[in-house]
C-alpha positions in Angstrom: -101.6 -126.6 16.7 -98.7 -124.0 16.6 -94.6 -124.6 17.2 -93.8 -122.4 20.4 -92.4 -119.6 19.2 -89.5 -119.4 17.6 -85.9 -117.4 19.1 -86.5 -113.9 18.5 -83.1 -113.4 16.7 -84.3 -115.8 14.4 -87.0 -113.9 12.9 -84.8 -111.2 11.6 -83.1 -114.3 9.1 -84.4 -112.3 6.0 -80.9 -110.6 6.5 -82.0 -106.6 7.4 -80.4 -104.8 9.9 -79.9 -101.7 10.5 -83.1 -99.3 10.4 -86.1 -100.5 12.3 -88.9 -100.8 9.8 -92.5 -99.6 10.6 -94.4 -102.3 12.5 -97.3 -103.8 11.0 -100.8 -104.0 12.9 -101.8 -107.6 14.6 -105.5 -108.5 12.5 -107.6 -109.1 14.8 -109.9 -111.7 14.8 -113.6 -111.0 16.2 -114.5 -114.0 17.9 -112.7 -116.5 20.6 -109.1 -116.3 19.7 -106.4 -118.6 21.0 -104.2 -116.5 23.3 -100.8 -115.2 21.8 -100.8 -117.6 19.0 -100.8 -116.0 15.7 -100.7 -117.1 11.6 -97.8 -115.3 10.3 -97.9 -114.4 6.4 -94.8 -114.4 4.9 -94.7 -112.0 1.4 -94.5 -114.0 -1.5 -91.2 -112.7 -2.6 -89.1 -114.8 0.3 -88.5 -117.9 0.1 -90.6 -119.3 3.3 -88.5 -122.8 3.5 -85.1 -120.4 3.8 -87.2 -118.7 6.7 -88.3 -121.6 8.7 -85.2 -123.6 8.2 -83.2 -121.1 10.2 -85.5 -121.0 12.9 -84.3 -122.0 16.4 -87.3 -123.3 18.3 -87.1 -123.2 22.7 -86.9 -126.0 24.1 -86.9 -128.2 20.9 -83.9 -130.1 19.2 -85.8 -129.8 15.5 -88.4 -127.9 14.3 -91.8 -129.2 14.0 -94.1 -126.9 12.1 -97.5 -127.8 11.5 -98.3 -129.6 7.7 -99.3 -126.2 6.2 -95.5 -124.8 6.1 -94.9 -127.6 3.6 -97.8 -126.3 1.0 -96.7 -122.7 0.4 -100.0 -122.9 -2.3 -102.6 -122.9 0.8 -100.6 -120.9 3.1 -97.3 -119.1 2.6 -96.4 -118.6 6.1 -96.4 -120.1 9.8 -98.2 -120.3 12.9 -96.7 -119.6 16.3 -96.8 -118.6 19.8 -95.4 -115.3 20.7 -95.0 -113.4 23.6 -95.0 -109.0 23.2 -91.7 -108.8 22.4 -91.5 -111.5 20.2 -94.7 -110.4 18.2 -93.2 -107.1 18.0 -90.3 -108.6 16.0 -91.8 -110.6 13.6 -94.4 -107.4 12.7 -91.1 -105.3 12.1 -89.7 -108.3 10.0 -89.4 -106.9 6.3 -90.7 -110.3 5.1 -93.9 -110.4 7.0 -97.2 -109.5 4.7 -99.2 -109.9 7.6 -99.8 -111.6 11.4 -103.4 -112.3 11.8 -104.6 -113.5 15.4 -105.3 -117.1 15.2 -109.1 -117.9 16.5 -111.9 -120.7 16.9 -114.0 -122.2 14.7 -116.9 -124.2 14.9 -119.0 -127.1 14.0 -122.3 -125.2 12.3 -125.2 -126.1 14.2 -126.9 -129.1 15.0 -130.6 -129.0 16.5 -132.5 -133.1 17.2 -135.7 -132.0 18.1 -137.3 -131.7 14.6 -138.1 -135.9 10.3 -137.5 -135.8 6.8 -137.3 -138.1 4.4 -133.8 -139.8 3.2 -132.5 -137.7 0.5 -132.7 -139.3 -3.1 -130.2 -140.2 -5.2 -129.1 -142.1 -8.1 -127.1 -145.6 -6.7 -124.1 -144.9 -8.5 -123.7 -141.9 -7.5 -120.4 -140.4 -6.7 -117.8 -143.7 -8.1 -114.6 -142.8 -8.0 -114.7 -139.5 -6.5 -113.7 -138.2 -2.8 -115.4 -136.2 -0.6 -113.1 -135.0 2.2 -114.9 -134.1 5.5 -113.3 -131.9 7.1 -115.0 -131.9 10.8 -114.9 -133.8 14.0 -113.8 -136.8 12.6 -116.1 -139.6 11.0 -116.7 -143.0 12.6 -115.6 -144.7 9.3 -116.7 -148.3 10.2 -120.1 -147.5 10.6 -122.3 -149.6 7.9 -123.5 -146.5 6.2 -119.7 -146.2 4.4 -119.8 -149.6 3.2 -115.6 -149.8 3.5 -115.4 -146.4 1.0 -114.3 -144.8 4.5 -110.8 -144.1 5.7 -109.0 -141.8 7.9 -107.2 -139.2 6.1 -105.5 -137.5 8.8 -106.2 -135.3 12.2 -104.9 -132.1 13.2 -105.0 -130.3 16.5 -103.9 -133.2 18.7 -107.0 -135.2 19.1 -107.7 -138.7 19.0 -108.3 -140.4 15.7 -112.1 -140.9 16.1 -114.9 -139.2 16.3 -116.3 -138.2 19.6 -119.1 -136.0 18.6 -121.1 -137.4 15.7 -121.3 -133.9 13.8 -118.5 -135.6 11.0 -120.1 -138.7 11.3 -123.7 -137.3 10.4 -122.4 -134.8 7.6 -120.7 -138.3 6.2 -123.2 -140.6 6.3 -125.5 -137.2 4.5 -122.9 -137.4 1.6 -122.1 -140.7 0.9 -123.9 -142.8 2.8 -125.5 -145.9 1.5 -128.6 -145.8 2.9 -129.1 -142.4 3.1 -126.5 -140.4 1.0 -126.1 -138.4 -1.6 -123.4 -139.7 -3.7 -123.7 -143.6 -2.6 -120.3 -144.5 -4.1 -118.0 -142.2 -3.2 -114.9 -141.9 -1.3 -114.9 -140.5 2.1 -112.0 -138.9 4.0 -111.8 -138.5 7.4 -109.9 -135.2 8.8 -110.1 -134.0 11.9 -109.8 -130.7 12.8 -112.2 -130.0 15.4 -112.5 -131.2 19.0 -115.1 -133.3 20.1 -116.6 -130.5 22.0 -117.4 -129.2 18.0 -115.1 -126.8 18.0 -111.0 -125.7 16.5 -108.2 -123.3 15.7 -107.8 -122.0 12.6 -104.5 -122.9 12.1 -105.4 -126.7 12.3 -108.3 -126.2 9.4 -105.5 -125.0 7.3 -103.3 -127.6 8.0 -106.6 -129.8 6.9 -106.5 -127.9 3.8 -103.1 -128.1 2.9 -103.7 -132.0 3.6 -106.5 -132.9 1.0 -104.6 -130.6 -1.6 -101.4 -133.0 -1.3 -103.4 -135.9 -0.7 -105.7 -135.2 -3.9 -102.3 -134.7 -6.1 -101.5 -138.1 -4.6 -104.7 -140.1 -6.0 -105.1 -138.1 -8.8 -109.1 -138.5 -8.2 -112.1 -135.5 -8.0 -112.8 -134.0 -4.7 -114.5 -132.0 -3.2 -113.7 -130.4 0.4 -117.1 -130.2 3.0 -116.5 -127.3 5.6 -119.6 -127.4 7.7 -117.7 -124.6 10.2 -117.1 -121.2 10.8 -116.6 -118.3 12.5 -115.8 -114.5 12.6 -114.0 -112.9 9.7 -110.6 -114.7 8.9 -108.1 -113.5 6.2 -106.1 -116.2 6.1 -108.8 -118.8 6.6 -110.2 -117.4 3.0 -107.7 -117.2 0.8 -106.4 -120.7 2.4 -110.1 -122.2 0.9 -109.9 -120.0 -2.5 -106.1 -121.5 -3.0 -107.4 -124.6 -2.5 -110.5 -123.9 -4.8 -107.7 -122.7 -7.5 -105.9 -125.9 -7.2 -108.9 -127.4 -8.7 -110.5 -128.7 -5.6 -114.3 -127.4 -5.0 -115.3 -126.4 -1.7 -118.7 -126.6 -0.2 -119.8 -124.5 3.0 -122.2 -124.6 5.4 -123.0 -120.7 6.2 -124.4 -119.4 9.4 -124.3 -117.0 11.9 -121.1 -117.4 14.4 -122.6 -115.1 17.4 -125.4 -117.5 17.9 -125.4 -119.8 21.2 -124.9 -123.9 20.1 -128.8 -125.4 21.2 -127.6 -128.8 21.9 -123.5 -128.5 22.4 -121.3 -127.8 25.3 -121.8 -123.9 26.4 -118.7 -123.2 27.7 -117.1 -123.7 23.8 -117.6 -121.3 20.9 -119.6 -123.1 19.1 -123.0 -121.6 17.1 -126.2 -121.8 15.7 -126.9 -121.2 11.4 -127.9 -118.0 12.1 -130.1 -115.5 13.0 -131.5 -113.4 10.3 -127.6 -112.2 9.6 -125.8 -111.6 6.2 -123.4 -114.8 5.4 -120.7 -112.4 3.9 -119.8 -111.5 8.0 -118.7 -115.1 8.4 -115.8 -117.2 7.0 -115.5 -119.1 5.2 -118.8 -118.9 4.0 -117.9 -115.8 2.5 -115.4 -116.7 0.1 -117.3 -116.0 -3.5 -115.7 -119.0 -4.7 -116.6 -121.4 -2.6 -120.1 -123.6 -3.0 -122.0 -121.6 0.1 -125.0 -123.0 1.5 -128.0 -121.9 3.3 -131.0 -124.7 5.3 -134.3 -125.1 3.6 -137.5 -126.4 5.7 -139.8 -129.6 5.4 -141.9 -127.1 4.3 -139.7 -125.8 1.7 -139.3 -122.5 3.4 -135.8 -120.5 4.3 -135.0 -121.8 7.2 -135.0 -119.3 10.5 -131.5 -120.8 11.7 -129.9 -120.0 8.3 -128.1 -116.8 6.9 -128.4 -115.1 3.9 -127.0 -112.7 1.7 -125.5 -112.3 -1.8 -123.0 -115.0 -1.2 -125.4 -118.0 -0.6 -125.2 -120.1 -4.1 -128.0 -123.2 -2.9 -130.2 -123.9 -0.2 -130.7 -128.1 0.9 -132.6 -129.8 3.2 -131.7 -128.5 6.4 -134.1 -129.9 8.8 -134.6 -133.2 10.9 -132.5 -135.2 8.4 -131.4 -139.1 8.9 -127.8 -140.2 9.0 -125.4 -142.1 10.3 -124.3 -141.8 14.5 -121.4 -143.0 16.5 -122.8 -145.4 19.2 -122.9 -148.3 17.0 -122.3 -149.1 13.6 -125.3 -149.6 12.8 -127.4 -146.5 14.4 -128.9 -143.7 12.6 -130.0 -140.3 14.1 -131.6 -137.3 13.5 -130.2 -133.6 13.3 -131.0 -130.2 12.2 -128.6 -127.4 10.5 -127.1 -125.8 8.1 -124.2 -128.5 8.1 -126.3 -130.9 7.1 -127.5 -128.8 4.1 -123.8 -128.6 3.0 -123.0 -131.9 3.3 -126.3 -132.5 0.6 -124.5 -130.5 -1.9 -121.1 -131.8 -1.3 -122.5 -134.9 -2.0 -124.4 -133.5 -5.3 -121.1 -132.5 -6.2 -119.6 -135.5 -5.7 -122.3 -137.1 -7.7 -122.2 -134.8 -10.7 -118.2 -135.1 -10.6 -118.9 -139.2 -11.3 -121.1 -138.2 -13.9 -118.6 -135.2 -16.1 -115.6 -136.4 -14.9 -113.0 -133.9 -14.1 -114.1 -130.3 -14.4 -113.2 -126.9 -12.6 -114.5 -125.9 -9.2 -116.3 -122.5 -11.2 -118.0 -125.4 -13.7 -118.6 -127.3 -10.5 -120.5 -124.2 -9.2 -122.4 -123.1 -12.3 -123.8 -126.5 -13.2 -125.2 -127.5 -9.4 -126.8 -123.7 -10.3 -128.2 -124.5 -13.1 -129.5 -127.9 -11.9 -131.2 -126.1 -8.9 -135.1 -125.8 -9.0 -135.7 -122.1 -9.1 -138.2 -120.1 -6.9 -139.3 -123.2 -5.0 -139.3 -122.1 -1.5 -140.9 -119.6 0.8 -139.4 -116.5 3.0 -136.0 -116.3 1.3 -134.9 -112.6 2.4 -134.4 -110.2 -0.5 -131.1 -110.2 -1.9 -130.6 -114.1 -1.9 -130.4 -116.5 -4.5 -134.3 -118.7 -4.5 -132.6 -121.9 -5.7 -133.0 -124.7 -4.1 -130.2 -127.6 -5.0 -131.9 -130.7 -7.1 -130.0 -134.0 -8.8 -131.7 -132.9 -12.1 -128.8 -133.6 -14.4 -130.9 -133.3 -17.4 -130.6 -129.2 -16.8 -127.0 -129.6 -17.7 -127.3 -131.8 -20.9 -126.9 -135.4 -18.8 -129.0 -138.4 -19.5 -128.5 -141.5 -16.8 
């Protein structure tokens, strides 16, 4: 997650002595925080590898930051653990933009109790495209994948498997053969929350930082599923709207972050969509960039556990849908939330990306718009876009 924190003389490497400048103020971060470990933001005027490579860490013979520190275009900065007076140097540190308390989030929310039909799609939907899930991990030899799975990386310490079946799900919802979206494309495994569904923020933007080198690597479309969230994060948002300026789009799964988990472990942080509350409190559902989604009914109605607001760009299927589990490769199972809503449209991205080829995150945006059915469902609360997200190509000019 974080290096333990660095010597305290080392902080003060930007090379100012002398006057003690004003310290800066610790954001604070509303929900379950992860004690005395912090994201440092280092202004982009310093040189952030000249920072790091003078720090001495305790106990260690080399320094071991997390991937992040390596992709100064997600995050320019660090993640530690401090102790008061350590903190207290780094916020007087002339080099420091800002130290942001590093919290949890968590898998959106998943809810078996209610059964609709496998979403539709065309069969060569998706080729050649990748569709990272960024989640609790993906059982990638289930049947559902087909061999298009693989592990891209994990992040936060945790076994290279999925454990919970929330990635797994959202996977077999985008790309899965059977029932998936985009049937032929890519999917990429990275693991950045526990199994319990839940994980720090610094380890989602080590995630990030990941699919942006990893996508450079392949030289393929991609598009980035975040079916998490939590309390207001700074650093969390620009982290997704870099990575949506490096070309990558980014689909989220909005709800409410102060609403109990139904059918996860009670003791972890992890929530409900939503309770009748405004999407733009959340990140990072918030983002105006990003591809934010809300849950529609069986009925097609606004779904009660999904949030709303201005920033919601699409609504999808939210409720009892089929995918892919973890005890076997061949099981399927049936959840509930606005995850799985997000991983529909990641998967329509996916599947208009096969169809244009490359085009920008914004074009991305606009066109899935534009394909949406407008005004088609019931109870959408004033103030939020009525479009409900639809495969109709033909909107945009496209004839399969």
């Amino acid at each position: 997650m974080f290096l333990p924190f660095l010597s305290a003389w080392s902080v003060m490497v930007l090379g100012v002595l002398g006057a003690q400048p004003a310290l800066l103020s610790v954001k604070r971060y509303a929900g379950q925080v992860i004690p005395n470990s912090y994201l440092v933001k280092v202004k982009d005027a310093f040189d952030l590898r000249n920072i790091t490579s003078s720090l001495e860490v305790e106990g260690r013979s080399s320094i071991n930051l997390f991937p992040v520190i390596h992709d100064s275009q997600i995050f320019h900065g660090f993640g530690a653990s401090l102790d008061e007076e350590q903190l207290r140097l780094v916020l007087q540190n002339p080099g420091v933009e800002y130290v942001e308390e590093d919290g949890v989030v968590s898998t959106s929310d998943i809810d078996n109790s209610l059964s609709l039909r496998a979403p539709v799609s065309h069969p060569v939907a998706g080729k050649n495209v990748d569709i990272y899930i960024l989640d609790t991990g993906v059982f990638i030899d289930h049947t559902e994948f087909g061999g298009r799975a693989s592990w891209g990386a994990t992040f936060g310490g945790y076994p290279n498997a999925d454990g919970n079946g929330h990635g797994t799900h959202l996977a077999g919802i985008a790309a899965g053969k059977t029932y998936g979206v985009a049937k032929l494309a890519n999917i990429i495994a990275v693991k950045v929350l526990s199994d319990a569904g839940s994980g720090a923020i610094s380890d989602i933007i080590s995630g990030l930082s990941f699919v942006v080198q990893n996508a450079k690597t392949t030289g393929r479309s991609s598009v980035v599923l975040l079916a998490l969230g939590g309390s207001i994060s700074t650093t969390l948002d620009n982290a997704v709207l870099n990575v949506i300026n490096s070309g990558i789009s980014v689909v989220v799964g909005s709800y409410q972050p102060n609403s109990p988990e139904p059918n996860l472990t009670p003791t972890i942080q992890t929530v409900a969509g939503g309770s009748n509350t405004d999407a733009s409190g959340s990140s990072p559902g918030r983002v105006v960039e990003s591809i934010t989604v809300a849950a529609s009914t069986q009925s097609d109605s606004a779904a009660s556990f999904s949030n709303f607001g201005s920033v919601i760009d699409l609504y999808a299927p939210g409720q009892n849908i089929i995918s892919a589990g973890i005890a076997s490769p061949n099981i399927t199972v049936t959840f509930s939330g606005v995850s799985m809503a997000g991983a529909h449209v990641a998967g329509l991205a996916a599947y208009l990306l096969s169809l244009t080829g490359p085009i920008t995150p914004a074009t991305v945006a606009s066109d899935l718009g534009t394909m949406s059915v407008k005004g088609a469902l019931t109870n959408v609360p004033a103030g939020t876009l009525n479009h409900l997200a639809s495969n109709n190509v033909s909107r945009i000019g496209i004839t399969i």
